[in-house]
N, C-alpha and C positions, 0 to 999 in steps of 0.2 A: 495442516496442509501436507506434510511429509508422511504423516497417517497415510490420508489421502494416493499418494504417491506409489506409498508401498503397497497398500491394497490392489491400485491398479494394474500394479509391475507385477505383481503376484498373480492376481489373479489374468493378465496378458498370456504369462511364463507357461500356468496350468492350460490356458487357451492351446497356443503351442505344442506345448507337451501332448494333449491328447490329440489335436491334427498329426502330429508325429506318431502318433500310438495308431490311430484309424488309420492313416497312410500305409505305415508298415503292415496293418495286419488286413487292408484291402489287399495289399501290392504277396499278402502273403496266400490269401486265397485264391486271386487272381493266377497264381504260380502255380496253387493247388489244382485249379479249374484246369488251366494248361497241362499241367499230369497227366490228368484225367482224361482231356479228351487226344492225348497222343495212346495213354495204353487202352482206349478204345478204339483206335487207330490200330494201334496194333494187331489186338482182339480182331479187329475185323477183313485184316489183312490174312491173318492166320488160319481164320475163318472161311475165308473164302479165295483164298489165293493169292500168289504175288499180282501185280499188275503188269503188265508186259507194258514196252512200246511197242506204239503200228509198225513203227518198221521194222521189230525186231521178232514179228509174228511166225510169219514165213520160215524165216529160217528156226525158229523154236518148233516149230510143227515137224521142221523136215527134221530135227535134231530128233524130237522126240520119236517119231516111225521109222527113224534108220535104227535108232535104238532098243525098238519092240525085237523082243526074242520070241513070242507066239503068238500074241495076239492083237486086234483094234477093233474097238467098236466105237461106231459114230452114232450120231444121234443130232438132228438137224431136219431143216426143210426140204433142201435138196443138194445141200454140202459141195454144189461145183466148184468153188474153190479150193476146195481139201485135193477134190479129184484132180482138176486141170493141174494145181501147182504139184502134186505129189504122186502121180500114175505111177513112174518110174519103183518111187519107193516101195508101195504097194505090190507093185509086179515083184519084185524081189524079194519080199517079205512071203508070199505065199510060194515062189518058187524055194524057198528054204524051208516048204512044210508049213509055213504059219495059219493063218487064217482069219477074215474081214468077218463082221458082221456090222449091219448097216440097217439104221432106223431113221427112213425118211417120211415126210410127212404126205398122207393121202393126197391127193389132187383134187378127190372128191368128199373130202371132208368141211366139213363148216368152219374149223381152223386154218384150213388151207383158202378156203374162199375170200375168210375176213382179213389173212395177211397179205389176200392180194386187191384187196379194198385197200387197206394201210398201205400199202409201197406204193401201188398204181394208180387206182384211181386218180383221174383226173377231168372234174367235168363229165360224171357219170361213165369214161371210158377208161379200160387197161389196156395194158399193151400186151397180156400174156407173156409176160418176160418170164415169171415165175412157171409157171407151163413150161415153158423152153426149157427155160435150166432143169426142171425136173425129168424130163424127156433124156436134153444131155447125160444127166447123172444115171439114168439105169445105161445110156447107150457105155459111159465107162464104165459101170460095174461088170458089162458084156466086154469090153475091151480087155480089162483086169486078167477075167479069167481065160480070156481069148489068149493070151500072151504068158500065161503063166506057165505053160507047157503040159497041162494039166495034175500040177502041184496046188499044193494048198488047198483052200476053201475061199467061196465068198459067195454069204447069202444076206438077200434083201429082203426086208419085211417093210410094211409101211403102217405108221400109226396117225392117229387120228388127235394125240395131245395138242393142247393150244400151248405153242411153243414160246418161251422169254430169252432161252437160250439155246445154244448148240455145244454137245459136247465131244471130246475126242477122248476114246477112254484107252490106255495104251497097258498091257499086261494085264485086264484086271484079275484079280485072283490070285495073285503074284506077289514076290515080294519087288520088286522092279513098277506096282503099278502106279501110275501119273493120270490126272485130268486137265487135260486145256480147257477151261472154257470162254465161252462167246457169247455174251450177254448184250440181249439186244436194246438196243437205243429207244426210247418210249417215241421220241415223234414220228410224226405220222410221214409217207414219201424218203422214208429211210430205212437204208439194206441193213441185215442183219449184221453184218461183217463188220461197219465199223463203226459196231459198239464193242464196250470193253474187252479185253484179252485177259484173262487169270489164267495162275498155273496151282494145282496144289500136286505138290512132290512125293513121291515116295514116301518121304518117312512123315506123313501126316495121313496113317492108314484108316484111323478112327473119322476123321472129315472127308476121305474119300469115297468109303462106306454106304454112307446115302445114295449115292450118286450110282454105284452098283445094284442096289438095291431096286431102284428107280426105272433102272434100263432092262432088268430083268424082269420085272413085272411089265411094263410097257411091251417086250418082248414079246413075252409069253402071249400076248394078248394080242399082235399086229397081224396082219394079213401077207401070205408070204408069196414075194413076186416070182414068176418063175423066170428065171434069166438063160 
């Protein structure tokens, strides 16, 4: 019977023991797993930007264009909130010589039609909201150089890409340059604007790279408004 006993207690003990082993080496992959998916976090922050908060947009934008020594290029639908919140900056920056260039999207393109399906439409009707703004946005780009005392530059081209983001490109070709950007929100009846904010900084020249790259082929290729 004490045979018995000890066989049981033994073999309980090894029971035990390996719950203890499996426990420990779940609770150790589990930790591994968690690694992993923070420096893919990382990886993709680094990748693609810090995150901004919403409220802390505005003033990163105006931080970022007080700071331009020559140049901005934008790249967007119709960018009237770059404009509205930031004329002043703009005026300034081309009154010290700098210089805009601005990539807004067609009116009369198939990308512009389908993202004013996506925000407006409502029961087969829109409200040409996106029309306005865009109307807005060359009337400040005439504003801009109305005011700038005929310093600087600022020309508009407009392109036809089906857009996912908006970007603010400040120095590029510099060592000073930065990208905001504005990644649009997938659902349908929502503005560009408040989807994501990223920044990639200066000294991430290699991930900024594309994005120059991108704007100048788009460029090259837009239709140039006369202002």
């Amino acid at each position: 019977m004490s045979e018995w006993i000890g066989l049981a207690a033994g073999i309980g003990f090894g029971i035990m023991g390996l719950a203890a082993y499996l426990k420990t080496n779940l609770e150790s992959k589990q930790r591994e797993q968690e690694y992993q998916r923070r420096i893919e976090q990382l990886e993709d922050t680094i990748r693609r930007g810090q995150l901004l908060e919403f409220e802390k947009v505005v003033p990163e934008q105006k931080r970022l264009i007080r700071d331009a020594q020559r140049s901005i290029w934008i790249f967007s639908i119709n960018s009237l909130g770059l404009f509205h919140e930031h004329r002043e900056d703009m005026i300034s920056l081309l009154k010290k010589g700098g210089s805009m260039i601005v990539l807004l999207l067609d009116p009369e393109s198939k990308a512009f039609k389908d993202r004013e399906k996506k925000e407006e439409e409502i029961n087969g009707q829109i409200s040409g909201r996106l029309r306005a703004e865009y109307r807005a946005s060359v009337a400040y780009c005439k504003d801009i150089i109305n005011f700038s005392e005929g310093k600087g530059s600022l020309e508009l081209r407009l392109h036809k890409e089906d857009i996912n983001e908006v970007l603010l490109i400040i120095d590029p070709d510099t060592g000073n340059t930065t990208v905001h950007i504005n990644e649009f929100p997938p659902g349908r009846h929502t503005r560009g604007y408040i989807g994501k904010h990223r920044i990639i900084p200066r000294e991430q020249p290699d991930l900024i790279k594309p994005y120059i790259q991108r704007y100048e082929k788009l460029w090259n290729n837009a239709k140039r408004v006369d202002l």
